[in-house]
C-alpha positions in Angstrom: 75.1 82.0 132.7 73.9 82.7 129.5 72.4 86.7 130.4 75.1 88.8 131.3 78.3 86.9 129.9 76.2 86.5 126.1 75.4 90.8 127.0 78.6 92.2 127.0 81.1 89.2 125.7 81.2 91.3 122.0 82.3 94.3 123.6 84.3 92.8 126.6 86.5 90.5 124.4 86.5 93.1 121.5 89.0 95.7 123.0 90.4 94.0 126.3 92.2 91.4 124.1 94.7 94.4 123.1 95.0 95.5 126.9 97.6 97.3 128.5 98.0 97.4 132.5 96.4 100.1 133.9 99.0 102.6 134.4 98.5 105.5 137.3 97.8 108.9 136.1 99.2 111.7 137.5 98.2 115.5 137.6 100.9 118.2 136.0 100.2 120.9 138.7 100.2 119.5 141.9 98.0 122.9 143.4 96.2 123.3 140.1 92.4 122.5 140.6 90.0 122.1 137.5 86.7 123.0 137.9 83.8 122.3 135.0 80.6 124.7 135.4 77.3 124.1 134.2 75.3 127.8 134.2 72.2 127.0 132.8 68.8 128.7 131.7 65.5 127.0 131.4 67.1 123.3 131.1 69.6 124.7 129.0 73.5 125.3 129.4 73.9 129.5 129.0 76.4 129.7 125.9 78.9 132.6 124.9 79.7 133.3 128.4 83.8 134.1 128.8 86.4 133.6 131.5 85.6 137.2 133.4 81.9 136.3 133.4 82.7 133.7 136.2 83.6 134.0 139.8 85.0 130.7 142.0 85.9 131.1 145.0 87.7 128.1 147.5 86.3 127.6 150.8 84.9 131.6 150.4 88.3 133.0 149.4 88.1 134.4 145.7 90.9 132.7 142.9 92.0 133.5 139.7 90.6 132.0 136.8 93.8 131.1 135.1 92.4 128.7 132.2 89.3 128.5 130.7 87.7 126.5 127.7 83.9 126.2 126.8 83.1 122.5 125.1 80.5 121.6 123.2 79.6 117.5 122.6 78.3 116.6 119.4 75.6 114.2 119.3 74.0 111.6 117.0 77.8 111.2 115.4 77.5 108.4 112.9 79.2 105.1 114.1 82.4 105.1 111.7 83.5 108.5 112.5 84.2 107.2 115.7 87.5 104.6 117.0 88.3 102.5 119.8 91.8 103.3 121.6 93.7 100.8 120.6 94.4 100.1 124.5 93.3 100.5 128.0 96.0 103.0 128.8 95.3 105.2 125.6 91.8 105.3 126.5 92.6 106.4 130.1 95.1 109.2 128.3 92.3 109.8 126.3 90.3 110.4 129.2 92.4 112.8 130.7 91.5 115.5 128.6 88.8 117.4 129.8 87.6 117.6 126.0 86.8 113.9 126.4 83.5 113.4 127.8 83.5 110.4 130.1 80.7 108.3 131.7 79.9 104.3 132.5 76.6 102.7 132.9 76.2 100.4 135.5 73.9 97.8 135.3 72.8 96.8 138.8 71.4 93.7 137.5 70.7 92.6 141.3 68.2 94.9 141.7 66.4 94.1 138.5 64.4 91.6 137.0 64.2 89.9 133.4 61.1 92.7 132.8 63.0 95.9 134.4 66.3 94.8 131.7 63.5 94.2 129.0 61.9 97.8 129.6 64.8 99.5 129.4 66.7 98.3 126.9 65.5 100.3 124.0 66.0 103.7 126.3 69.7 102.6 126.8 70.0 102.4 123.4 68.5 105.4 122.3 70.6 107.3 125.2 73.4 105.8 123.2 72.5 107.3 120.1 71.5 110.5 120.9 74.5 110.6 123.2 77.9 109.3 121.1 79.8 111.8 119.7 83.6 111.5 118.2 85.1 112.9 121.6 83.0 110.2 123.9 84.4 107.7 126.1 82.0 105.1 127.6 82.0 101.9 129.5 79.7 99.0 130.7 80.1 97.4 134.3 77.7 95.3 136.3 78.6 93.3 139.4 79.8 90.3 137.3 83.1 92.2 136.0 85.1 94.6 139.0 86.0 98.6 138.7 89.6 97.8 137.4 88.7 95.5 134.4 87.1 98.8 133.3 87.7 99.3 129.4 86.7 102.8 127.7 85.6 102.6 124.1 83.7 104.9 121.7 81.9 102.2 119.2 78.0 101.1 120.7 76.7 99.3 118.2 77.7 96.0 119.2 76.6 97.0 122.9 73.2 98.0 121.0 72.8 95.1 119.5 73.4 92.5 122.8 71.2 95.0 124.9 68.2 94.2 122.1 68.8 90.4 122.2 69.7 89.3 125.2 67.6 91.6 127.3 66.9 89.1 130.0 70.1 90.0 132.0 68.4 90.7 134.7 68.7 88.7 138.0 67.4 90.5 141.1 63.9 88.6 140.7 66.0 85.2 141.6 66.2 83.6 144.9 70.0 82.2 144.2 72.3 82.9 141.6 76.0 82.3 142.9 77.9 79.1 144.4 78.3 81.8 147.6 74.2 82.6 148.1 73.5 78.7 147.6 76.0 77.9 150.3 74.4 80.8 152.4 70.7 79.5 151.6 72.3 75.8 152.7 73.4 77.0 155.9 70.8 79.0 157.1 67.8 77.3 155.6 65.6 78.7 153.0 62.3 79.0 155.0 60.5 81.8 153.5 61.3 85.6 152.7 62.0 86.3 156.8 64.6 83.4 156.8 68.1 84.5 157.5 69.5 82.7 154.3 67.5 84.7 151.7 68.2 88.2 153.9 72.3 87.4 153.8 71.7 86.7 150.2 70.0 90.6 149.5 72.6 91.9 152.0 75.4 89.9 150.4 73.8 91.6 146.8 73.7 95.5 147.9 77.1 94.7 149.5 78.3 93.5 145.6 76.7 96.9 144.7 78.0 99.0 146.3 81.1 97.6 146.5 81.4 98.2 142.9 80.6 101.9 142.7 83.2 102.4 145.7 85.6 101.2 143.5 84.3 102.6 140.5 84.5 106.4 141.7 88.0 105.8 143.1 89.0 104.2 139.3 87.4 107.7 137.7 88.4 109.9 140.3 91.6 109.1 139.1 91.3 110.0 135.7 91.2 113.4 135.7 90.1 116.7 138.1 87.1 117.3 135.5 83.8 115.6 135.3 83.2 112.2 135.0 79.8 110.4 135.1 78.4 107.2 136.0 74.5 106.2 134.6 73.2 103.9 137.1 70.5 101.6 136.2 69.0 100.4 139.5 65.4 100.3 141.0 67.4 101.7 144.1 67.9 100.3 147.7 66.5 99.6 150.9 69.4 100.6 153.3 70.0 99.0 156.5 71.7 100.6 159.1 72.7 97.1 160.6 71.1 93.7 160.8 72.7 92.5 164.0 69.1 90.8 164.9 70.3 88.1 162.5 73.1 87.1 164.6 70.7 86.5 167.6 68.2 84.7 164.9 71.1 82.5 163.9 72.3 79.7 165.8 75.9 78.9 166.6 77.2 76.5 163.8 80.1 74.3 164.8 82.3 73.4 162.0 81.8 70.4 160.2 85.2 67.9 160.8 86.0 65.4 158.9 88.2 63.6 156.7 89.2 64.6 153.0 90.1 62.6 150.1 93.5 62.8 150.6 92.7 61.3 154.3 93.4 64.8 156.1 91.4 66.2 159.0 89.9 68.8 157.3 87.3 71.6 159.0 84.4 73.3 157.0 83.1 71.5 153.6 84.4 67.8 154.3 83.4 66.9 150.3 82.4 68.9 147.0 79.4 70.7 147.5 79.1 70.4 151.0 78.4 73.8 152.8 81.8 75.3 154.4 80.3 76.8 157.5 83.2 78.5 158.8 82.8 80.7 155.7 79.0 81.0 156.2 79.5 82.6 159.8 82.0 84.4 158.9 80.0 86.5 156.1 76.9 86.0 158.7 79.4 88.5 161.5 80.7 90.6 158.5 77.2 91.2 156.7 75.5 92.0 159.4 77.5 94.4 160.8 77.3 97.0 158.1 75.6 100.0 158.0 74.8 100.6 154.4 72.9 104.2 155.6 76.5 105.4 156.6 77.9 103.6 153.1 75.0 105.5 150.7 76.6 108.7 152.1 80.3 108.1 152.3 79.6 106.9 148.5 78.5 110.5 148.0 81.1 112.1 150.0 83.8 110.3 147.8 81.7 111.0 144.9 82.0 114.5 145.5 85.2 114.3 146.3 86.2 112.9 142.9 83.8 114.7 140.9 82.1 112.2 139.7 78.5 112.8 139.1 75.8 109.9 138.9 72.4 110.3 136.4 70.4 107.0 138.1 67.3 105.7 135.8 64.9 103.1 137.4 63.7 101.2 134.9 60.3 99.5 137.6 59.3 103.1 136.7 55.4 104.0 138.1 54.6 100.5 139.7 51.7 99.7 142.2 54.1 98.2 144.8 52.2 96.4 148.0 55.4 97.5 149.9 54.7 101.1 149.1 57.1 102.2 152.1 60.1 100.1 150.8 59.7 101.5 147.5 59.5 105.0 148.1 62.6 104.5 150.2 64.6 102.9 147.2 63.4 106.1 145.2 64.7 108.6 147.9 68.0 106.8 148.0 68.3 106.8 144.2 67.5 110.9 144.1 69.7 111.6 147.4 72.1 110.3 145.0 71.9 111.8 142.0 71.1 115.1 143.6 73.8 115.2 146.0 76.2 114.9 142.9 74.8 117.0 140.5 72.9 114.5 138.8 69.4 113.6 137.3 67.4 110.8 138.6 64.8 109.4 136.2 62.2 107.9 138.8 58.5 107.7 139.1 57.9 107.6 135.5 57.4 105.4 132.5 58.6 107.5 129.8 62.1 106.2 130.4 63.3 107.2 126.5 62.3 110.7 127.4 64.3 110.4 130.5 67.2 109.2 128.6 67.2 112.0 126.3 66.8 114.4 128.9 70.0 113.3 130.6 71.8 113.6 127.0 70.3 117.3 127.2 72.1 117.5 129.9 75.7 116.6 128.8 75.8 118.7 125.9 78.3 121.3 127.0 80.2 122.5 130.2 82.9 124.9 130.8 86.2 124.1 132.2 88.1 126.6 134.8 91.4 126.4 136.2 92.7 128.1 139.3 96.0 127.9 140.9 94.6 127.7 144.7 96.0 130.4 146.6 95.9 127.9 149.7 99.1 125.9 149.2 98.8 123.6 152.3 99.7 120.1 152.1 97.2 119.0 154.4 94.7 116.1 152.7 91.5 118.5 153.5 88.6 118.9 151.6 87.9 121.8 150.4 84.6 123.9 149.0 84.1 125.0 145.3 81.7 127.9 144.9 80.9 129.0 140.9 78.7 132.1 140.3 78.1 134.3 137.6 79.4 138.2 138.0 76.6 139.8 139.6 74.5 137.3 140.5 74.7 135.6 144.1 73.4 131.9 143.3 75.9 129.0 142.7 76.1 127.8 139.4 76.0 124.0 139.0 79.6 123.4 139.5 82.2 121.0 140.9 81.5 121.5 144.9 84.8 119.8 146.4 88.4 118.6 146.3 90.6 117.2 148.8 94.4 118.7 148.9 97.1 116.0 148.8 99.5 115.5 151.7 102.9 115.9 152.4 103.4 112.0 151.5 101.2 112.4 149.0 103.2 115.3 147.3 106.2 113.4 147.4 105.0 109.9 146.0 103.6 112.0 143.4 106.4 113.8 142.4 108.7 110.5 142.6 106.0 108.6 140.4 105.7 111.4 138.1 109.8 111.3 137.7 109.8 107.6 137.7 107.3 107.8 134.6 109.1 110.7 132.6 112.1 108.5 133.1 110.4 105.2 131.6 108.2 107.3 128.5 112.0 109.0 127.6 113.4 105.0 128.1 114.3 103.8 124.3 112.0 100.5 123.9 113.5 97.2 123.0 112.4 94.9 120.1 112.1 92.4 122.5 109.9 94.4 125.0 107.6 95.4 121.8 106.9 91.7 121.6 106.1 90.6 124.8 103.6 93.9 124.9 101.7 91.3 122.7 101.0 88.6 125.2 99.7 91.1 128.1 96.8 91.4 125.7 95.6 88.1 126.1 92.9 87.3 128.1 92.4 84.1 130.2 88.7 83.7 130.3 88.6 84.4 126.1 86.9 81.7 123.9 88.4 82.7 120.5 91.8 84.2 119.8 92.3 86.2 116.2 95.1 87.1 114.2 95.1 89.1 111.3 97.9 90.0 108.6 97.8 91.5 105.5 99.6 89.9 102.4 99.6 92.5 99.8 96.2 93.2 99.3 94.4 90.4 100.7 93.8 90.3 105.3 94.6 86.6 106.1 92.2 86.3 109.4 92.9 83.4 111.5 90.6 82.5 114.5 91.3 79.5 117.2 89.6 78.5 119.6 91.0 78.4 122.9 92.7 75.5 124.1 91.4 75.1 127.7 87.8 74.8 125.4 88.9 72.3 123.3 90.1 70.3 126.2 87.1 70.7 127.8 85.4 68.8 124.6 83.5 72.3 124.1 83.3 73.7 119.8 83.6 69.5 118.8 80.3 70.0 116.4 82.3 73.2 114.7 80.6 75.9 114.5 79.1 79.3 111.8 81.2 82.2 112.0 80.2 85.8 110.9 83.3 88.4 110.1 82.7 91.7 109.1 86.0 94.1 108.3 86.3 97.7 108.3 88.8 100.1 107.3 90.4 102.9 109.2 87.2 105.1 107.4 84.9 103.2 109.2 83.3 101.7 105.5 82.7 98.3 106.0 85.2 96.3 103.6 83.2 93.1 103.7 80.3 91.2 105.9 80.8 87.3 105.2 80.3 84.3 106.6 82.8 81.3 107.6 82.5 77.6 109.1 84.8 75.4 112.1 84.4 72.2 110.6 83.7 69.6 113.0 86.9 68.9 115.1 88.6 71.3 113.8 90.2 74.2 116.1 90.8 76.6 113.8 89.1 78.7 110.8 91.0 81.1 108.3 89.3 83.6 105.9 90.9 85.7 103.1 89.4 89.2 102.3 90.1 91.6 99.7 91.4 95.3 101.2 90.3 96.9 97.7 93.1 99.0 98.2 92.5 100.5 101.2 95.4 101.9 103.2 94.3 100.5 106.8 94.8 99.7 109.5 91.7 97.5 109.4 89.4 96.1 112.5 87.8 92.4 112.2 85.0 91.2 114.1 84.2 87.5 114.9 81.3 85.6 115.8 81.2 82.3 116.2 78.1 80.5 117.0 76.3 76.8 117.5 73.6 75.6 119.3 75.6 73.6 121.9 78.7 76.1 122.9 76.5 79.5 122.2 78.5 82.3 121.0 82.3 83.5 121.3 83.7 86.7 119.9 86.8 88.2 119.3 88.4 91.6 117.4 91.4 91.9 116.0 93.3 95.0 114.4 95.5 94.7 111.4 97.9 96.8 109.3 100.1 97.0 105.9 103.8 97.1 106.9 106.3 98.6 105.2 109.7 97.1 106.6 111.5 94.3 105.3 109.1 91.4 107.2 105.5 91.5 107.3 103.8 90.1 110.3 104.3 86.5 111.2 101.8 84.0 110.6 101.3 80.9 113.2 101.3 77.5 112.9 100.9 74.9 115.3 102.1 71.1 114.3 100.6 68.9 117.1 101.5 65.9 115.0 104.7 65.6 112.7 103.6 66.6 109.0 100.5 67.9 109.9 100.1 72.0 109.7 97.2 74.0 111.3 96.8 77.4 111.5 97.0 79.4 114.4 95.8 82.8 116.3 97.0 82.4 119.6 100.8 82.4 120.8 100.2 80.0 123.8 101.3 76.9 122.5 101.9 73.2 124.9 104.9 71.5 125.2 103.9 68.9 122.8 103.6 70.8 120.0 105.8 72.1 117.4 105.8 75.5 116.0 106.4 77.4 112.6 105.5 80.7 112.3 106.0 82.1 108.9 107.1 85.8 107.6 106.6 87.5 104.8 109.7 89.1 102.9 108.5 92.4 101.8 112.4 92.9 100.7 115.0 90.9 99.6 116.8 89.4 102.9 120.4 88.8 102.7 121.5 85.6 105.2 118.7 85.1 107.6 119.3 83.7 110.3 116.7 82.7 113.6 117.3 82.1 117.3 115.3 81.6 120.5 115.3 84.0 123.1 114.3 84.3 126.8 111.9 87.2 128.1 115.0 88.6 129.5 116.6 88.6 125.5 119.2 86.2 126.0 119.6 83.6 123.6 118.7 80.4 124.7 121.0 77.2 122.6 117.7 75.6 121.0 117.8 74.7 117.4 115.8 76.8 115.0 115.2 74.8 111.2 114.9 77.9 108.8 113.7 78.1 105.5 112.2 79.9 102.5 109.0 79.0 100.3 106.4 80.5 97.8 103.0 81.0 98.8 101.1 82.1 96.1 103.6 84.5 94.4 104.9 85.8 97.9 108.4 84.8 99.5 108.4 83.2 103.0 110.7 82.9 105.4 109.7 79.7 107.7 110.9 79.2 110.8 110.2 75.6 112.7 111.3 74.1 115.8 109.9 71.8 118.4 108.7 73.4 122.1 109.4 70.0 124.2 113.0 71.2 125.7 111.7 74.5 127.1 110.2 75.0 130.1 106.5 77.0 130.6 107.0 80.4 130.4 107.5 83.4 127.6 109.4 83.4 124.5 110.8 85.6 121.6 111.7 83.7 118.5 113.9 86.2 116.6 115.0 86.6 112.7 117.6 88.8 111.0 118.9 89.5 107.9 121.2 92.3 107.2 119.2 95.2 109.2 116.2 93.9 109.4 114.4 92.6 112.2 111.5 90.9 113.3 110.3 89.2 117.0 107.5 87.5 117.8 106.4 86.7 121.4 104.5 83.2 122.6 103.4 81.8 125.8 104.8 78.3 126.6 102.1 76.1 128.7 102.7 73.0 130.4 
């Protein structure tokens, strides 16, 4: 669909193309519990206070304050004095430290229609700007992406810009929107808004929900002891506690048995696009046995748990709904939220830029406390934070909860953390460095960019994908828009490129004007049949011997394309082509598996001039390996240089 995908394709594509798996984070001091305080006077955070002006006591027993820091976020920070982490795993170091404010809006695009997502677009984006500061980590979920693909990024302007334009992202309003609620509709009839179809569909879209902030508090929670914050954008719920009436509304369906094209017995959908109803009352018994009442507060619970706080923002706003009940219930779910976890919820109002900025009031500072808790149990309890100022007897807003770790706990925790010292201190191979390169591909990406520099010109190369080109997709070409920027932020150059018609592949030359680097491209291609597919790449001078290899794809003999991705068939031949920054004595090329071991495939190398700059070329044809990962290696005296690709079938 073309709402959500089109909303968040820049950002999504932009920095998980260069991801890492998620590695697990663990705490240094196993008893040591970080706490961040919010004392506050008239709306605002009380500054100048120090570490003896705070009491906190653990389940009523008095600690130490053993570290203390007071941190101030500075807003409306222009755009290029902020980076990306280059990866998911630097972001989540990044986010570790409790200097690093962290928060992700949600977009609970069930609940919303195409005018909710239009009304609050521009109070997004204005939270955005007030908000951003150089020491800012934010992300973007809504129920078409899950907690772990989270990414953590600092740059909203292309976010900005997709929440502007494609502002109809908003589904709620629609009867059907997946394959799974038109098979439910199918099964149970779509009589009217009473029918059992359309009331598994809404159950089956709070259960997506809430699904997603489980998993999202459990993801943060994990992050770090400190704060962490989640802006939910959500008209709010109706909760019920079950909806076992629909079983005894529902009548028994037998499945459906027949024979399948392959002349099987088969039970459940008997051809394409037939109804499986095995799967239909199956999610009939599991839907409507929840209790989404006892869900809205374990969500808290973990919540608090975690320390993750939730700021919610309904963007219906005042409205003069004829279910008055229903909606006042959605509102008091959305508050019991936000209030229960520190939080602000911006309801019952149509000013929702002034709500926005009132939530960025209130992230502009917090103090961080660290106690060593004199209760060194290993017994997975939760236990109570208290913060209060010295001589006063009222609770400061303040982290209210931790659970203790358990014996087992403790002990995984202390072999993981061992495990991990072991691997960071591990020396890492050439040949590891280069498959690192392949885990940042991503399946479901359109366009695939590759940038080197050649003295002081970036060579950009962008591809499309091959499973699009196979699927006849990008055949009229397509306008592309590139816009580089150096490490400084300054943009280098904003120009415009073309895919010819039938081509794959489109390469532009920019001049660095001198500027050291590393440099960040952005991609978008457009046309009116395919719509738009984006993709940015990082690229840096080199200083070694070889420069960074340039690919080539030769899917006929004597005929040379360009190439940005290293997947490459079985049918095609490969050159990839260095540039010798030095002079290399007797290079020489092999083939190597993932494991490193040479594999006895013949490698034609050779050396040519392109435009004043010496090239070492290697080619070879793909056909007598089999699908899987590759190095192809050069040397040449001491130098080095590897470069990974993926082999398909």
């Amino acid at each position: 669909m073309r709402t959500i995908v089109l909303l968040f394709a820049v950002l999504w594509q932009a920095l998980a193309a260069q991801q890492d798996p998620q590695r697990p984070t663990f705490r240094s001091g196993a008893n040591l519990v970080r706490v961040d305080a919010y004392p506050a006077k008239d709306g605002k955070i009380i500054e100048g206070l120090a570490a003896e002006d705070f009491e906190v006591l653990e389940d009523g027993v008095p600690q130490k304050i053993d570290n203390f820091q007071f941190v101030r976020y500075d807003q409306n920070t222009p755009a290029g004095e902020r980076r990306d982490p280059n990866s998911q795993r630097d972001a989540f170091q990044l986010a570790s430290d409790p200097s690093y404010r962290v928060f992700v809006i949600y977009l609970d695009n069930r609940s919303l229609d195409v005018t909710d997502s239009h009304r609050i677009r521009q109070p997004i984006v204005t939270l955005l700007q007030r908000i951003l500061g150089p020491r800012d980590l934010f992300g973007v979920l809504t129920t078409l992406q899950e907690p772990r693909d989270l990414i953590l990024g600092q740059q909203g302007l292309m976010i900005e810009e997709q929440l502007t334009k494609y502002w109809d992202w908003g589904n709620g309003g629609r009867v059907a929107d997946t394959p799974e609620e038109l098979a439910l509709l199918s099964c149970f009839g779509a009589r009217n808004e009473t029918g059992i179809g359309e009331a598994l569909v809404r159950l089956r879209r709070l259960d997506e929900v809430f699904q997603d902030l489980e998993g999202l508090i459990h993801l943060m929670g994990g992050l770090r002891d400190e704060r962490k914050n989640i802006l939910l954008i959500s008209n709010g719920w109706v909760l019920p506690r079950d909806a076992r009436g629909l079983l005894n509304a529902s009548t028994p369906q037998m499945p459906n048995i027949g024979v399948s094209g392959e002349g099987k017995l088969t039970m459940g959908s008997r051809r394409p696009g037939e109804p499986d109803t095995r799967w239909c009352q199956t999610e009939l018994q599991r839907l409507s046995n929840m209790d989404f009442q006892q869900r809205h507060r374990d969500m808290i619970h973990i919540a608090r748990e975690a320390n993750v706080t939730f700021y919610a923002i309904r963007p219906e706003g005042l409205s003069a709904s004829p279910n008055w009940t229903a909606d006042r219930t959605m509102v008091d779910n959305l508050i019991t939220l936000s209030n229960n976890t520190d939080g602000i919820a911006i309801v019952n109002t149509n000013d929702l830029t002034g709500g926005a900025r009132k939530i960025a009031d209130d992230l502009t500072a917090a103090y961080i406390l660290g106690y060593y808790s004199t209760n060194t149990k290993a017994d997975g309890r939760v236990r109570r934070i208290t913060v209060r100022l010295k001589g006063s007897k009222d609770a400061v807003r303040a982290r209210r909860e931790y659970r203790a770790a358990t014996t087992a706990e403790m002990t995984e925790i202390r072999a993981v953390a061992a495990a991990s010292a072991a691997a960071a201190s591990a020396p890492v191979s050439p040949v590891d460095t280069a498959l690192a390169e392949l885990k940042r591909l991503r399946p479901e990406a359109i366009l695939h960019s590759r940038g080197v520099v050649l003295r002081d010109e970036l060579v950009l190369t962008s591809e499309i994908a091959a499973i699009h080109v196979e699927a006849g997709r990008w055949r009229t070409g397509g306008e592309a828009q590139v816009m580089v920027s150096a490490a400084s932020g300054e943009v280098l150059t904003a120009s415009r490129a073309t895919l010819e018609p039938g081509s794959r592949a489109f390469v532009v030359r920019v001049p660095l004007k001198g500027a050291a680097g590393p440099f960040t491209a952005s991609v978008r291609l457009r046309n009116t049949v395919d719509g738009d597919a984006t993709d940015t790449v990082s690229a840096s001078r080199t200083a070694g011997s070889f420069g960074d290899a340039m690919l080539f794809r030769l899917p006929l003999p004597n005929v040379v394309r360009p190439a940005a991705s290293p997947q490459f068939r079985r049918t095609e031949r490969i050159q990839i082509r260095w540039p010798m920054l030095k002079k290399i004595e007797g290079p020489v090329a092999r083939v190597l598996g993932r494991d490193g071991k040479p594999i006895d495939l013949a490698v034609t190398l050779s050396e040519r001039d392109e435009g004043g700059i010496p090239m070492l070329v290697a080619d070879f044809n793909l056909a007598p390996l089999t699908a899987g990962e590759y190095i192809i290696e050069v040397r040449g005296g001491e130098a080095v240089a590897d470069v990974a690709i993926r082999v398909m079938r």
